[in-house]
CHARMM-style PDB file with segment names, atoms N, HN, CA, C and O in Angstrom:
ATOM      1  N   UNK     1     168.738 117.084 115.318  1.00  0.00      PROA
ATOM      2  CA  UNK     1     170.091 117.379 115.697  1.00  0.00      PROA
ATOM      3  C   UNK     1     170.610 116.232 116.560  1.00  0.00      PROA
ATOM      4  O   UNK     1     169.915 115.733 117.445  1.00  0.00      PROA
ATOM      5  N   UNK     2     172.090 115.749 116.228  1.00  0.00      PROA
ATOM      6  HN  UNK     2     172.655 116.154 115.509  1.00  0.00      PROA
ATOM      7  CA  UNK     2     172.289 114.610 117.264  1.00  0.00      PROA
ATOM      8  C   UNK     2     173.463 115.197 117.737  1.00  0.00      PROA
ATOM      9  O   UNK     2     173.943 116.165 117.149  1.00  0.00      PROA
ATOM     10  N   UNK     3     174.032 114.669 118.837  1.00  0.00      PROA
ATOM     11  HN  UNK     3     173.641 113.882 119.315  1.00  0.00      PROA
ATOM     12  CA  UNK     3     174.831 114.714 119.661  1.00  0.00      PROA
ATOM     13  C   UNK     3     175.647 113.378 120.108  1.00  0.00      PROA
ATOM     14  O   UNK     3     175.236 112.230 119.945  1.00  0.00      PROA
ATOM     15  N   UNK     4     176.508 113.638 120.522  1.00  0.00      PROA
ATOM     16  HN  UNK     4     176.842 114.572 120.654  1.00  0.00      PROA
ATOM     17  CA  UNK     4     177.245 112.329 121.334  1.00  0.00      PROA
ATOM     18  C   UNK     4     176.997 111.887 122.978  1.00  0.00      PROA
ATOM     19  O   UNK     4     177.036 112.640 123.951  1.00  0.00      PROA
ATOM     20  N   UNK     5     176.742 110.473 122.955  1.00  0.00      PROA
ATOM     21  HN  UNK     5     176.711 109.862 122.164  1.00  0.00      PROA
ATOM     22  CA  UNK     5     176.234 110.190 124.035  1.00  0.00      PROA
ATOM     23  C   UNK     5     177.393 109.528 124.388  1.00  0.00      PROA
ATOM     24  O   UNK     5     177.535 108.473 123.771  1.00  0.00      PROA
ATOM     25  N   UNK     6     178.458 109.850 125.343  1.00  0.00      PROA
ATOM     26  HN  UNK     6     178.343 110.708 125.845  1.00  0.00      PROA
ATOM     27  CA  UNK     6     179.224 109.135 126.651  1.00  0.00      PROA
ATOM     28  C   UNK     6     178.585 108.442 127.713  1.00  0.00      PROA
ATOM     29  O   UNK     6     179.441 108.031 128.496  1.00  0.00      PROA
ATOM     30  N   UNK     7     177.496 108.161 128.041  1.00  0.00      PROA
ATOM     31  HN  UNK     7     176.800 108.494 127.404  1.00  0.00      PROA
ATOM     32  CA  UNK     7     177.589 107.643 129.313  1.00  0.00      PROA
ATOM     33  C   UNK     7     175.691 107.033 129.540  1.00  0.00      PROA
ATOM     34  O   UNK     7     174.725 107.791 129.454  1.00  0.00      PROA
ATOM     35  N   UNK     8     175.625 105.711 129.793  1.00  0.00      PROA
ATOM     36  HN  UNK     8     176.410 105.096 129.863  1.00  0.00      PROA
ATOM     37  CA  UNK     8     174.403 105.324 129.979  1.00  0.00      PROA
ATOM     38  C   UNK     8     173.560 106.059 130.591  1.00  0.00      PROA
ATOM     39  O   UNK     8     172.422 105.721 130.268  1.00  0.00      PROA
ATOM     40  N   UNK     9     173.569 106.777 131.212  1.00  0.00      PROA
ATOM     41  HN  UNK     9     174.494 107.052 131.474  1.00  0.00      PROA
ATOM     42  CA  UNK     9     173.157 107.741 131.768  1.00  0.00      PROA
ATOM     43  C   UNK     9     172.814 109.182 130.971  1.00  0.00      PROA
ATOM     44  O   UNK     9     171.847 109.731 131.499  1.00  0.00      PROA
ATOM     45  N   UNK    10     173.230 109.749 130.110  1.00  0.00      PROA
ATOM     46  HN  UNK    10     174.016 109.303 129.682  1.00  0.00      PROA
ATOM     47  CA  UNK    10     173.213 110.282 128.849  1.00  0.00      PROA
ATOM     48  C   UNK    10     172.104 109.352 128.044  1.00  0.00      PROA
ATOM     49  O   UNK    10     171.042 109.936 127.831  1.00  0.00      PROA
ATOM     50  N   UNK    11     172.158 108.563 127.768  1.00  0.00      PROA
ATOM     51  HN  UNK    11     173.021 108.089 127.940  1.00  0.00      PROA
ATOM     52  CA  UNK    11     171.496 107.763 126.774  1.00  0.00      PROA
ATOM     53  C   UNK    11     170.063 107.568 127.428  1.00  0.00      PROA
ATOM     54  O   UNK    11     169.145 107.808 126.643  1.00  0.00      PROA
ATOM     55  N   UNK    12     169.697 107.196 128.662  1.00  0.00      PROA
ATOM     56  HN  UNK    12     170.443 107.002 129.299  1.00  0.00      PROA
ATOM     57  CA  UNK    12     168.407 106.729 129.013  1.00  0.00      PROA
ATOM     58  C   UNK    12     167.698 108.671 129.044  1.00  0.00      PROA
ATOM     59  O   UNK    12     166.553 108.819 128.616  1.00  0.00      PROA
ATOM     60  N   UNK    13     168.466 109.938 129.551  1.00  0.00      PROA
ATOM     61  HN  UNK    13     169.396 109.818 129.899  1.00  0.00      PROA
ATOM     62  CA  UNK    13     168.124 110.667 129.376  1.00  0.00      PROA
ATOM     63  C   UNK    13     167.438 111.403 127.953  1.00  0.00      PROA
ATOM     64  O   UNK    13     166.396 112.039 127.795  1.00  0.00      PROA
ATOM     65  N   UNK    14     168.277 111.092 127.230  1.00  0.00      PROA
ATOM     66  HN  UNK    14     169.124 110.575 127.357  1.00  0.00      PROA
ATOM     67  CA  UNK    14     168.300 111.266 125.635  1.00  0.00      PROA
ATOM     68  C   UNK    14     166.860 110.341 125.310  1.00  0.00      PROA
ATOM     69  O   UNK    14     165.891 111.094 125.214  1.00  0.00      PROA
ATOM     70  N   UNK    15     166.596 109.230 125.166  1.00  0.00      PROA
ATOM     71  HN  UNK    15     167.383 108.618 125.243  1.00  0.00      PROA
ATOM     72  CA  UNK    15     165.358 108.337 124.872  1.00  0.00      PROA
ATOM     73  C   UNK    15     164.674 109.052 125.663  1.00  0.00      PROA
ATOM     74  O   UNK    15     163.965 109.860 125.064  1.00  0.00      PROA
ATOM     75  N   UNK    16     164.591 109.085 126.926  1.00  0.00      PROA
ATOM     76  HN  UNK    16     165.168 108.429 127.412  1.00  0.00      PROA
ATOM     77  CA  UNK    16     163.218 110.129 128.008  1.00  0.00      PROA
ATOM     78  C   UNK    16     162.823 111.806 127.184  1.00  0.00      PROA
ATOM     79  O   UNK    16     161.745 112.396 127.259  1.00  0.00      PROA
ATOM     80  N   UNK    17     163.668 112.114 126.677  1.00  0.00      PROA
ATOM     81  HN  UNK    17     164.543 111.634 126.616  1.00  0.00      PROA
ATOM     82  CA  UNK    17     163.078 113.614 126.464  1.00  0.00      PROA
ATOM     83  C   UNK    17     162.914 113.332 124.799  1.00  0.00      PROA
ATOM     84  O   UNK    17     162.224 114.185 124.242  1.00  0.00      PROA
ATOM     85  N   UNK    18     163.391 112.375 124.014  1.00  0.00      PROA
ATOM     86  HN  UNK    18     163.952 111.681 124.467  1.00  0.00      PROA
ATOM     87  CA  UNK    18     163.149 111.986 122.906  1.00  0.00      PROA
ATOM     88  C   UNK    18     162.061 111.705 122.665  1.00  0.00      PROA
ATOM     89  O   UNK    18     161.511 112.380 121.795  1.00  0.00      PROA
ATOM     90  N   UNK    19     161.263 110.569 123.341  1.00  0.00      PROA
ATOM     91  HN  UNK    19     161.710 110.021 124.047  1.00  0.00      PROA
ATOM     92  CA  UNK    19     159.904 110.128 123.626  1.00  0.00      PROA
ATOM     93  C   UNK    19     158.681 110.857 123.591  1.00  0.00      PROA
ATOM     94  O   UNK    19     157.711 110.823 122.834  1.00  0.00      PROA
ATOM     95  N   UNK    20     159.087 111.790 125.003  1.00  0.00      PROA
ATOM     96  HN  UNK    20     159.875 111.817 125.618  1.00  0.00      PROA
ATOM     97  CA  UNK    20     158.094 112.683 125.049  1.00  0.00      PROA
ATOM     98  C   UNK    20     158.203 114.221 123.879  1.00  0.00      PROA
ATOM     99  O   UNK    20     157.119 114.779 123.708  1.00  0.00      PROA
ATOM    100  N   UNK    21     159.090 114.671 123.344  1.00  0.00      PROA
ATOM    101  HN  UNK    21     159.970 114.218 123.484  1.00  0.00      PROA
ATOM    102  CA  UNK    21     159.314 115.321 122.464  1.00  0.00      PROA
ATOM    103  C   UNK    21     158.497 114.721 120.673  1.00  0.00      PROA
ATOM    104  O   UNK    21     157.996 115.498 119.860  1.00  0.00      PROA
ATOM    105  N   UNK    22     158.597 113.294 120.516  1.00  0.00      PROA
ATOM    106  HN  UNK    22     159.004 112.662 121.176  1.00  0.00      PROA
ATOM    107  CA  UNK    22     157.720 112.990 119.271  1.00  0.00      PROA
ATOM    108  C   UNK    22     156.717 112.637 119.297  1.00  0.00      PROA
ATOM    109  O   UNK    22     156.206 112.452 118.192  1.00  0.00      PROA
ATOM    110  N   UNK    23     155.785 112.314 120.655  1.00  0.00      PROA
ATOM    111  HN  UNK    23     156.200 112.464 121.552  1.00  0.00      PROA
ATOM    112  CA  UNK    23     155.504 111.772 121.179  1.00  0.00      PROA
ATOM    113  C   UNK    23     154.424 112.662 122.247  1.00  0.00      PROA
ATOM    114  O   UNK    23     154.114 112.200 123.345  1.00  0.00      PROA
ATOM    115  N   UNK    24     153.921 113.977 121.752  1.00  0.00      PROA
ATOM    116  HN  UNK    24     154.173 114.352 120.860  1.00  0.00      PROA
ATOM    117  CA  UNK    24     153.507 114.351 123.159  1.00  0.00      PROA
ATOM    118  C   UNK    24     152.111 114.228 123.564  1.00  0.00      PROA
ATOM    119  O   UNK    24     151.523 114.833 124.461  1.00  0.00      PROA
ATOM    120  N   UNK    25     151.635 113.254 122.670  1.00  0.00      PROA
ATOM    121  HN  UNK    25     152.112 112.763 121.941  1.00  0.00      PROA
ATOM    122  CA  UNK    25     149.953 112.974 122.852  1.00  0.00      PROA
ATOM    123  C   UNK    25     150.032 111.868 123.865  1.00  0.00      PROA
ATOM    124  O   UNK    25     149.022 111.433 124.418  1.00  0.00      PROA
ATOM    125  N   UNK    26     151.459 111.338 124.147  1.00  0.00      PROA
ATOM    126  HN  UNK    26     152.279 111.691 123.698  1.00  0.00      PROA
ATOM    127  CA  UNK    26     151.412 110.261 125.585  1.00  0.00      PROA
ATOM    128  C   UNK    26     151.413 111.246 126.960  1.00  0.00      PROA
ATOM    129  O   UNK    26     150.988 110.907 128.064  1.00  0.00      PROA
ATOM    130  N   UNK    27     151.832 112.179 126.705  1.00  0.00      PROA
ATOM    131  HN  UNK    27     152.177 112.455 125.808  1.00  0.00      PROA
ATOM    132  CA  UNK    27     151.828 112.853 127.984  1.00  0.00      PROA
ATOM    133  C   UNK    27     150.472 113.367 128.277  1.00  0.00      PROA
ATOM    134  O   UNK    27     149.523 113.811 127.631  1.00  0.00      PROA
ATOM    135  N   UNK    28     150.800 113.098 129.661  1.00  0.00      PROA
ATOM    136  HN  UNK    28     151.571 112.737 130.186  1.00  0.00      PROA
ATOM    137  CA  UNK    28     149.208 113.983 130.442  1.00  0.00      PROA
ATOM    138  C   UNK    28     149.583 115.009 130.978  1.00  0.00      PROA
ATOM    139  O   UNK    28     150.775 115.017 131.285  1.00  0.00      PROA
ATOM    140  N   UNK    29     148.975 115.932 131.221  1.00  0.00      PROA
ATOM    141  HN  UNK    29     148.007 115.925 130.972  1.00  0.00      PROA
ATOM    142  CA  UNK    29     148.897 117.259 131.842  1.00  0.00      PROA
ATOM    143  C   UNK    29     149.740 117.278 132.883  1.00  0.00      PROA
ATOM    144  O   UNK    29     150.687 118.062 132.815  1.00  0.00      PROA
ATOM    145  N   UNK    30     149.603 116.494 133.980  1.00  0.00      PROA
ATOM    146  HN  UNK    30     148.834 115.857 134.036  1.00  0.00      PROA
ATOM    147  CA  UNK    30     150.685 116.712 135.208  1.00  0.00      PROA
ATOM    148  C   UNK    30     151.909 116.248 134.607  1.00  0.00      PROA
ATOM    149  O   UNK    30     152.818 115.888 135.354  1.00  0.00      PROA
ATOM    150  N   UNK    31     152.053 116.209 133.369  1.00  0.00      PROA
ATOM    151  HN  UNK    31     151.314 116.501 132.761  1.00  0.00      PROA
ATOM    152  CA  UNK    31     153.653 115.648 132.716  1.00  0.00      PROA
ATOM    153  C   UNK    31     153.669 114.045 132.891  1.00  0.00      PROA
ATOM    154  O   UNK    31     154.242 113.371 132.035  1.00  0.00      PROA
ATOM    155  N   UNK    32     153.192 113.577 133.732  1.00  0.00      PROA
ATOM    156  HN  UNK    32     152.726 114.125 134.427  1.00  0.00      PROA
ATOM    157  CA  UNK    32     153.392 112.044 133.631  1.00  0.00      PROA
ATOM    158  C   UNK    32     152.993 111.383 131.858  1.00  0.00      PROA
ATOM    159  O   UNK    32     152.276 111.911 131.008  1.00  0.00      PROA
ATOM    160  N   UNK    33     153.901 109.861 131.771  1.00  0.00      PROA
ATOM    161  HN  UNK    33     154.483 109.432 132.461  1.00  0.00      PROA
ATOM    162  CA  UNK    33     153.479 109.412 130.359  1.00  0.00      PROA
ATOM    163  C   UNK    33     153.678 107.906 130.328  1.00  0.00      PROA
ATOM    164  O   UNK    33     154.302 107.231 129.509  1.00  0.00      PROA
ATOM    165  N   UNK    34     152.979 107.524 131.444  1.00  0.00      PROA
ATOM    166  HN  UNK    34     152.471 108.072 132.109  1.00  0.00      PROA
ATOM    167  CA  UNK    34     152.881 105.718 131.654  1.00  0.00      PROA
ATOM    168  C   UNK    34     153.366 104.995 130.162  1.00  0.00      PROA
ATOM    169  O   UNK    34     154.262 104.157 130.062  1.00  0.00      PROA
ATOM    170  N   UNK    35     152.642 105.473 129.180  1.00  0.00      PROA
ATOM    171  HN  UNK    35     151.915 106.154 129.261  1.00  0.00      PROA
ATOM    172  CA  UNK    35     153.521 105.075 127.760  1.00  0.00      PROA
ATOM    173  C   UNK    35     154.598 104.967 127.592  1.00  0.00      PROA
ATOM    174  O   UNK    35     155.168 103.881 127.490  1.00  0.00      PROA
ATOM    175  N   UNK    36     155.339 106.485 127.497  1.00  0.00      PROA
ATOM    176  HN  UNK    36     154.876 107.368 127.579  1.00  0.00      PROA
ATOM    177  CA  UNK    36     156.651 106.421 127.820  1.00  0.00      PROA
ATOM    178  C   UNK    36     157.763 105.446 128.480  1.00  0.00      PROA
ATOM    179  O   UNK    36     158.676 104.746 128.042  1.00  0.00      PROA
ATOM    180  N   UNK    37     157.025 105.868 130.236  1.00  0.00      PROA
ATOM    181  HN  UNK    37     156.283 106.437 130.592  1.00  0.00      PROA
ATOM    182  CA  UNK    37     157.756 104.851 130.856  1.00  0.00      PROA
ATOM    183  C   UNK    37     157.524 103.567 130.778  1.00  0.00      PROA
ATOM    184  O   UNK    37     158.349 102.953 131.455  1.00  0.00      PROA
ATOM    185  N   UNK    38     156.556 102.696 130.107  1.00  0.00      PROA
ATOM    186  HN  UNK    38     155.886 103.195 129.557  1.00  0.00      PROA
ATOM    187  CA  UNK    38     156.542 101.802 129.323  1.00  0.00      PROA
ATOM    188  C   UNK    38     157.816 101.198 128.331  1.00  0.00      PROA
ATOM    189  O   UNK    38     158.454 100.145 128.315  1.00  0.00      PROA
ATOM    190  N   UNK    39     157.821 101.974 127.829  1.00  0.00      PROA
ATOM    191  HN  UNK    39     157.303 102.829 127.842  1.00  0.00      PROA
ATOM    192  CA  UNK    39     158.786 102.317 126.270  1.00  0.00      PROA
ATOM    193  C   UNK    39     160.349 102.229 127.103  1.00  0.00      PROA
ATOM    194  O   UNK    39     161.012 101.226 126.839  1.00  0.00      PROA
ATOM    195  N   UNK    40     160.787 102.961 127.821  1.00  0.00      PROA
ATOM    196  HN  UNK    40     160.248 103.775 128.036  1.00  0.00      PROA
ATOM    197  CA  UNK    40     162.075 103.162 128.556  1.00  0.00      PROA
ATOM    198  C   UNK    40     162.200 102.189 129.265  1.00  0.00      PROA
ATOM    199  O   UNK    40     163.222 101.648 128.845  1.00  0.00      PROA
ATOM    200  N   UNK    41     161.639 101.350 130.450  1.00  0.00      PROA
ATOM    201  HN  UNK    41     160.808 101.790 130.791  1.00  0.00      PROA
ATOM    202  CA  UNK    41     161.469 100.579 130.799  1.00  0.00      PROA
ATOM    203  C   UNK    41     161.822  99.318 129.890  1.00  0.00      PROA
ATOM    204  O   UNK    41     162.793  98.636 130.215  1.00  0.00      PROA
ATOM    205  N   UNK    42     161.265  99.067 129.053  1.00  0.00      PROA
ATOM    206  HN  UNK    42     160.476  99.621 128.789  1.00  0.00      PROA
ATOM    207  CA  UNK    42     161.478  97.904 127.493  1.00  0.00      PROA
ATOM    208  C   UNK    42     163.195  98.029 127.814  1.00  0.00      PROA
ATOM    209  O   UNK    42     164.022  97.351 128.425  1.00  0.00      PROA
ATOM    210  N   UNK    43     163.198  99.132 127.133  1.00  0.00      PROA
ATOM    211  HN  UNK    43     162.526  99.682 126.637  1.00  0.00      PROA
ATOM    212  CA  UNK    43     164.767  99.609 126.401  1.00  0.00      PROA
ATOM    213  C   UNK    43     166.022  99.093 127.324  1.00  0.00      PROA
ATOM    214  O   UNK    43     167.139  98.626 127.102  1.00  0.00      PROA
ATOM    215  N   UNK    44     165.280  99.410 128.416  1.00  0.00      PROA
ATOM    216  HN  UNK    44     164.372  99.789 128.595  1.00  0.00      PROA
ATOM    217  CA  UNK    44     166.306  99.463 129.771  1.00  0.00      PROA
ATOM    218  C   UNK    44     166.303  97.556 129.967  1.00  0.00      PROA
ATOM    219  O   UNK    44     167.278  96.855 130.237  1.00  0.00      PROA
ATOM    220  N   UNK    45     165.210  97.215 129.782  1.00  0.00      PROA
ATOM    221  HN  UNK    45     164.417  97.785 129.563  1.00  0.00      PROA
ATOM    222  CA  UNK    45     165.598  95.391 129.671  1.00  0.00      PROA
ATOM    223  C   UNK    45     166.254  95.084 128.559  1.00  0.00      PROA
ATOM    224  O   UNK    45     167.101  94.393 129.127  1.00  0.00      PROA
ATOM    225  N   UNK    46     166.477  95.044 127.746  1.00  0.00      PROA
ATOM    226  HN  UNK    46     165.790  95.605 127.284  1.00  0.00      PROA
ATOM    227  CA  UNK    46     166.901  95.421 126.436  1.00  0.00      PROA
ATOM    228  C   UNK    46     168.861  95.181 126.196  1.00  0.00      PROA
ATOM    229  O   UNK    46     169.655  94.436 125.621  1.00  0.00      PROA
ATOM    230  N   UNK    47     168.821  96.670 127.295  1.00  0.00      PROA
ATOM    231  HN  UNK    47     168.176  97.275 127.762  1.00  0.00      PROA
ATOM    232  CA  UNK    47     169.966  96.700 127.311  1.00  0.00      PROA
ATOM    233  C   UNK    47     170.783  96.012 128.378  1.00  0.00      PROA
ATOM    234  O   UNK    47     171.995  95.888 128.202  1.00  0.00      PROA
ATOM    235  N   UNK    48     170.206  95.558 129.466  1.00  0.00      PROA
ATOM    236  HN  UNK    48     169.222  95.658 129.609  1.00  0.00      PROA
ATOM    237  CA  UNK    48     170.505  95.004 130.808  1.00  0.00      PROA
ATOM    238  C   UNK    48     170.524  93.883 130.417  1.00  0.00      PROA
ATOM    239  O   UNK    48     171.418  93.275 131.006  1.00  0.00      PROA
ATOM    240  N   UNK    49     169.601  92.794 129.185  1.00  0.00      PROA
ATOM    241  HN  UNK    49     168.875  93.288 128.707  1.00  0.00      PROA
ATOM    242  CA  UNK    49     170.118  91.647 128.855  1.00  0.00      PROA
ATOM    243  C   UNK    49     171.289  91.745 127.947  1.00  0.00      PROA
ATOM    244  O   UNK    49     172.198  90.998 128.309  1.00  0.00      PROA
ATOM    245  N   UNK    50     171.575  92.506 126.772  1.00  0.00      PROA
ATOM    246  HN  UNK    50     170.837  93.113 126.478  1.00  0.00      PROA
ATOM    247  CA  UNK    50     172.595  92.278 126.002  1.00  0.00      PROA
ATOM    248  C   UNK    50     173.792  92.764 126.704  1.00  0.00      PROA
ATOM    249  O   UNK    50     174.747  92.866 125.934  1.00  0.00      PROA
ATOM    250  N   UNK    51     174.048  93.095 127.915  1.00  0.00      PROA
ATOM    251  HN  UNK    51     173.272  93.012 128.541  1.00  0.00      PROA
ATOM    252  CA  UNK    51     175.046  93.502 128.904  1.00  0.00      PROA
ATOM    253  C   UNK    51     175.187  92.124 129.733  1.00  0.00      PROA
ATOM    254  O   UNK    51     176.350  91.888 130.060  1.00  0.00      PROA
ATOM    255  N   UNK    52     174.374  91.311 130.078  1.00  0.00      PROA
ATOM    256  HN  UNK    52     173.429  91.502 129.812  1.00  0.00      PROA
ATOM    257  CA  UNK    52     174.903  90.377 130.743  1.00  0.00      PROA
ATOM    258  C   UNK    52     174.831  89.443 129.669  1.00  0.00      PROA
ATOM    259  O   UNK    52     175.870  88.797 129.808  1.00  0.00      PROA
ATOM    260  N   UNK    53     174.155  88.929 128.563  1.00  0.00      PROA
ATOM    261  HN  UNK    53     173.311  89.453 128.450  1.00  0.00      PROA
ATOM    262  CA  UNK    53     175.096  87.978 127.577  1.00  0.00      PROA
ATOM    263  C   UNK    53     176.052  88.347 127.114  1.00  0.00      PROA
ATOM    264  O   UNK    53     176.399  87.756 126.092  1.00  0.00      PROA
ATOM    265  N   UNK    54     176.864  89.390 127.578  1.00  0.00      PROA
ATOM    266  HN  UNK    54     176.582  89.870 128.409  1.00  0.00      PROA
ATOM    267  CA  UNK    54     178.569  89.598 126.865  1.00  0.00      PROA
ATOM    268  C   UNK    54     178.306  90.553 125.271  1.00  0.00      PROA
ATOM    269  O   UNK    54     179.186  91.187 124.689  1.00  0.00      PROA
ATOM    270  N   UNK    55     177.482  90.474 125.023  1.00  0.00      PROA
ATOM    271  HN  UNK    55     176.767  89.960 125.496  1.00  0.00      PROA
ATOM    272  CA  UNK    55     177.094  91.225 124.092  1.00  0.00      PROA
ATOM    273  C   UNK    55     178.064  92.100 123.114  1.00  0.00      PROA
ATOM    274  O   UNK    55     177.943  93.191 123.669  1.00  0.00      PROA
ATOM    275  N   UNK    56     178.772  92.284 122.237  1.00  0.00      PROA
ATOM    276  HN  UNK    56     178.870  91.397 121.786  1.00  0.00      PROA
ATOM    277  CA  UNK    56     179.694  93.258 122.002  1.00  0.00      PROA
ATOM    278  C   UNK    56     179.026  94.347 120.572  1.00  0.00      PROA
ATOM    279  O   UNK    56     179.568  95.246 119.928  1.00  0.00      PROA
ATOM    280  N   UNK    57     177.587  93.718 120.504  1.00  0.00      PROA
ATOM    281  HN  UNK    57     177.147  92.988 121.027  1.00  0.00      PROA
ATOM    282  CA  UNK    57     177.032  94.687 119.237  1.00  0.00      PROA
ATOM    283  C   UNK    57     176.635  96.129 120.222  1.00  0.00      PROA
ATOM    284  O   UNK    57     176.646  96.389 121.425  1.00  0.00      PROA
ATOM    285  N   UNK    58     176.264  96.920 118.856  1.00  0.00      PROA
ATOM    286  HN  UNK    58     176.255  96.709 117.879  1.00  0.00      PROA
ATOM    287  CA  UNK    58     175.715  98.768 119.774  1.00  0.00      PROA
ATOM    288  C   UNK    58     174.515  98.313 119.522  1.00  0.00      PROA
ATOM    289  O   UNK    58     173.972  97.379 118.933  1.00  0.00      PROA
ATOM    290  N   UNK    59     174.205  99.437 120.264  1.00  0.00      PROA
ATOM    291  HN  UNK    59     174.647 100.196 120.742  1.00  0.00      PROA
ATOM    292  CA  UNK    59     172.519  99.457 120.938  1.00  0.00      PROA
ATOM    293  C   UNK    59     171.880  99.852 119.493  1.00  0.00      PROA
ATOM    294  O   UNK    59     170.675  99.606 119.545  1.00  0.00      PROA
ATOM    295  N   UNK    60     172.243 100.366 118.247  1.00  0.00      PROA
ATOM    296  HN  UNK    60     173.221 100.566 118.204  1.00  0.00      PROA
ATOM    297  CA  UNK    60     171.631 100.794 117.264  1.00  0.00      PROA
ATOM    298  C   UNK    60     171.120  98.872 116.644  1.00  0.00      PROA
ATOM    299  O   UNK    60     170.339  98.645 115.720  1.00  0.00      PROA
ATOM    300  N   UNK    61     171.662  98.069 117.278  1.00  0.00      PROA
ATOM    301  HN  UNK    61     172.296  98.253 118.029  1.00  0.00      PROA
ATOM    302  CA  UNK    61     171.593  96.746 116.851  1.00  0.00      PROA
ATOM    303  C   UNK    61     170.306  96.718 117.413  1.00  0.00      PROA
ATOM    304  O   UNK    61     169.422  97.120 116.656  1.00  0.00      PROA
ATOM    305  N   UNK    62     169.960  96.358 118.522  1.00  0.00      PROA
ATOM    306  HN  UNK    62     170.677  96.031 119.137  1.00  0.00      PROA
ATOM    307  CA  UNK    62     168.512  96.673 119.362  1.00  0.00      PROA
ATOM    308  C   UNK    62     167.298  97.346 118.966  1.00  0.00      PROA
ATOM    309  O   UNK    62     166.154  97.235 119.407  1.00  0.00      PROA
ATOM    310  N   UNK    63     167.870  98.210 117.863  1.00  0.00      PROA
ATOM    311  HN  UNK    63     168.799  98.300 117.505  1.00  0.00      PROA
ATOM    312  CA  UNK    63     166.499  98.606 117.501  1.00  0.00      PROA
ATOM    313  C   UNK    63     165.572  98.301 116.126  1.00  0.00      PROA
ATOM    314  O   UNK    63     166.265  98.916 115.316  1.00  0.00      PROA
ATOM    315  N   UNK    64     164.694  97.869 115.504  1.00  0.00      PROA
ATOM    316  HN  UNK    64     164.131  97.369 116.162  1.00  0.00      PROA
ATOM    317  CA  UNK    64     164.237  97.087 114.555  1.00  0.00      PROA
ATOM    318  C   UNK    64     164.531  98.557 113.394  1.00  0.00      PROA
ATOM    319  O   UNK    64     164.331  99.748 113.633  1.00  0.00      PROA
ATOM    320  N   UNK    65     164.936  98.062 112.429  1.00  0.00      PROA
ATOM    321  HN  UNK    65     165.098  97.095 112.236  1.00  0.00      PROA
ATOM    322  CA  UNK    65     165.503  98.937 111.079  1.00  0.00      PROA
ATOM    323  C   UNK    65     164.198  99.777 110.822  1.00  0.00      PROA
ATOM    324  O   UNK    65     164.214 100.960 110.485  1.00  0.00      PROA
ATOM    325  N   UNK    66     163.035  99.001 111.027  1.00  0.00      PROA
ATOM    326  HN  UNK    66     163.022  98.039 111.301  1.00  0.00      PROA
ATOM    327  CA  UNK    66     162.347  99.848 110.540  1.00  0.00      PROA
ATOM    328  C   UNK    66     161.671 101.245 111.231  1.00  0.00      PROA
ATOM    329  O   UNK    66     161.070 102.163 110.673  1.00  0.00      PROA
ATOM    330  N   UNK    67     161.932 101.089 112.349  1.00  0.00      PROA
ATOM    331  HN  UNK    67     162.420 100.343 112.802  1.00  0.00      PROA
ATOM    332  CA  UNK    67     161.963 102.208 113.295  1.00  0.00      PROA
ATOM    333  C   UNK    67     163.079 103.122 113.761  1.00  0.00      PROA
ATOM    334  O   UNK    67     163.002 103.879 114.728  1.00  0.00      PROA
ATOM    335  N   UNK    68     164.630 102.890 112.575  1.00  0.00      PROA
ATOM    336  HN  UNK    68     164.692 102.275 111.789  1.00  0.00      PROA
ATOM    337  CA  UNK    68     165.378 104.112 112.670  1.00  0.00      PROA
ATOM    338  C   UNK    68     165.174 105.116 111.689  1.00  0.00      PROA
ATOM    339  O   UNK    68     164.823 104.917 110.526  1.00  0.00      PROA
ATOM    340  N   UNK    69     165.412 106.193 112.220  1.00  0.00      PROA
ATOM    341  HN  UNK    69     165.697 106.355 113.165  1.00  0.00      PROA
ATOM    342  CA  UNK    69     165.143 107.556 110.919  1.00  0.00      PROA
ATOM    343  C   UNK    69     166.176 107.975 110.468  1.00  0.00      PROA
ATOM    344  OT1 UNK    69     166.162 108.862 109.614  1.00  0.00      PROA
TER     345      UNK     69
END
C-alpha cells in the first residue's frame, strides 16, 4: 500500500518502518537494527548530497532500478 509523502520527515520515517517491516531478520530483540541504521544513514547521505549539488531529480532517481518493486 503506498501513500503520499509531504515532508522529509515523512519520508526518513516511511524507509525506517519500511526496512524493518521487509527486513525483520535485521532486528534484534531489544528492537535495535545496526543494519538498518546502516541503510538510513546511506540514504540520508544520499539525499543531503543531491540537496546541496542543486539537484532537481526525485529521490526515486537515487535508487538503483533494480531494487524498485
Amino acid at each position: 500500500m503506498y501513500h503520499q509523502i509531504h515532508t522529509y520527515t515523512e519520508l526518513q520515517q516511511q524507509i525506517h518502518d519500511d526496512l524493518r517491516i521487509q527486513h525483520p531478520e535485521w532486528v534484534k530483540s531489544n528492537g535495535e537494527s545496526p543494519m538498518c541504521d546502516s541503510y538510513e544513514a546511506r540514504l540520508t547521505e544520499l539525499l543531503d548530497a543531491s540537496t546541496r549539488t542543486g539537484s532537481n531529480g526525485s529521490i526515486a532517481a537515487l535508487i538503483a532500478p533494480s531494487n524498485r518493486q
